[in-house]
C-alpha positions as CSV (number, residue, x, y, z in Angstrom):
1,X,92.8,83.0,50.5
2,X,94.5,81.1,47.9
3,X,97.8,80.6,49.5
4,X,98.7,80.0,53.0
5,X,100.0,83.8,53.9
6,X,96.7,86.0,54.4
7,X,96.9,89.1,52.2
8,X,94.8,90.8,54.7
9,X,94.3,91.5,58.4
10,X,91.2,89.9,58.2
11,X,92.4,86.8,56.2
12,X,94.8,86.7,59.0
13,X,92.4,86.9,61.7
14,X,90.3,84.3,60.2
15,X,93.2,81.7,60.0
16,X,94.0,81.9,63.4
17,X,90.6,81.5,64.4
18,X,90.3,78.2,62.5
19,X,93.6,77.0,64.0
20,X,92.4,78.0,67.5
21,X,89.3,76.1,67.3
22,X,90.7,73.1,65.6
23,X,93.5,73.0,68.6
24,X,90.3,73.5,71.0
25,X,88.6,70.4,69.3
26,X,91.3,68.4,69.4
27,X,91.9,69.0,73.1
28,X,88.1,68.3,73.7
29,X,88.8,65.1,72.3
30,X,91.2,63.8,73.5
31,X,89.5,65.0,77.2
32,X,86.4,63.2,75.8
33,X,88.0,60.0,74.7
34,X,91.4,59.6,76.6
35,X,94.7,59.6,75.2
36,X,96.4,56.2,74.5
37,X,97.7,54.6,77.5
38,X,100.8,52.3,76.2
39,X,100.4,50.2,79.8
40,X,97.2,49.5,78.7
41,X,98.2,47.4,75.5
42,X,98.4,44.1,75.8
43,X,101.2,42.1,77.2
44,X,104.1,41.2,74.6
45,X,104.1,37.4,73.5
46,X,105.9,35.4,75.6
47,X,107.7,33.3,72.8
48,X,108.8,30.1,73.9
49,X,108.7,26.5,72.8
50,X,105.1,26.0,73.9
51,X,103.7,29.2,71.7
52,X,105.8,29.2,69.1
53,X,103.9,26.0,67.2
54,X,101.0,27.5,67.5
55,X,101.9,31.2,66.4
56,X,103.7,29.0,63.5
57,X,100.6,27.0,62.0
58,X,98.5,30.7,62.8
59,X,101.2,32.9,60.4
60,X,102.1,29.9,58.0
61,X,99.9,29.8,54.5
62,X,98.0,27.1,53.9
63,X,98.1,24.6,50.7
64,X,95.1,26.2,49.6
65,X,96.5,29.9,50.2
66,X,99.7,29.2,48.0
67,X,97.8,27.1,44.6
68,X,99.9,30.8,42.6
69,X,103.0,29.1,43.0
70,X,102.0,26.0,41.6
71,X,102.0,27.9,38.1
72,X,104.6,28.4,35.7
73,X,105.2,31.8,35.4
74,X,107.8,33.4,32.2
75,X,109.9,36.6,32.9
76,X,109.4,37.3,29.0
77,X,106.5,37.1,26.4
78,X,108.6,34.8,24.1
79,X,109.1,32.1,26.9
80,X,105.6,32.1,27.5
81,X,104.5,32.2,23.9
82,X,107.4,29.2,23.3
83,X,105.2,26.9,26.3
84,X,101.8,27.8,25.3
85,X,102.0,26.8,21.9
86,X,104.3,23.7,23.4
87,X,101.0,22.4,25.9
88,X,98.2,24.3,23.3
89,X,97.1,26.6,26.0
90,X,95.9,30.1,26.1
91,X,98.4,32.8,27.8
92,X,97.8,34.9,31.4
93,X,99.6,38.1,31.0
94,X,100.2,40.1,34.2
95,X,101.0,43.4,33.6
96,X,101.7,46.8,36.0
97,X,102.7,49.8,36.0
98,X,105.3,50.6,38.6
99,X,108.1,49.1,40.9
100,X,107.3,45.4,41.1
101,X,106.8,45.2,45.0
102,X,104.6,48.4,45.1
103,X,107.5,50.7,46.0
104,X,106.0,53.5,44.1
């Protein structure tokens, strides 16, 4: 079997037996443990002027969660090797392979 089309009766046979009893295991499952039950989730936030200041300081960062944007960063090599050598300090270089918001 090294494709998905049997090249026998028995190859055949065998793949629907593995899809019935996967199909049977997932129906004992979710007989077992319940299917979701989208009432059962919990209410929507009521957003109003009493829960939206605390929802606000919850999802805002914090000073110490932003200390990254308190560095000067250089779109080019040459701007950063101009500044280093300006203040005498070693560079960072941050480099990645790929889109630059992880849209690979």
């Amino acid at each position: 079997m090294t494709d998905l089309a049997p090249d026998t009766p028995l190859e055949g046979a065998v793949m629907a037996a593995g899809k019935t009893r996967l199909i049977a295991a997932l129906g004992a499952a979710m007989l077992l443990f319940g299917t979701p039950n989208p009432a059962a989730a919990a209410p929507p936030l009521d957003l109003n002027a009493e829960t939206f200041a605390p929802l606000r300081a919850f999802i805002h960062p914090r000073p110490e969660e932003t200390k990254w944007q308190e560095i000067k960063w250089f779109a080019t090599l040459v701007q950063a090797r101009e500044e280093a050598a300006r203040v005498n300090k070693p560079i960072f270089m941050w480099s990645m392979d790929g889109h630059p918001l992880g849209c690979t």
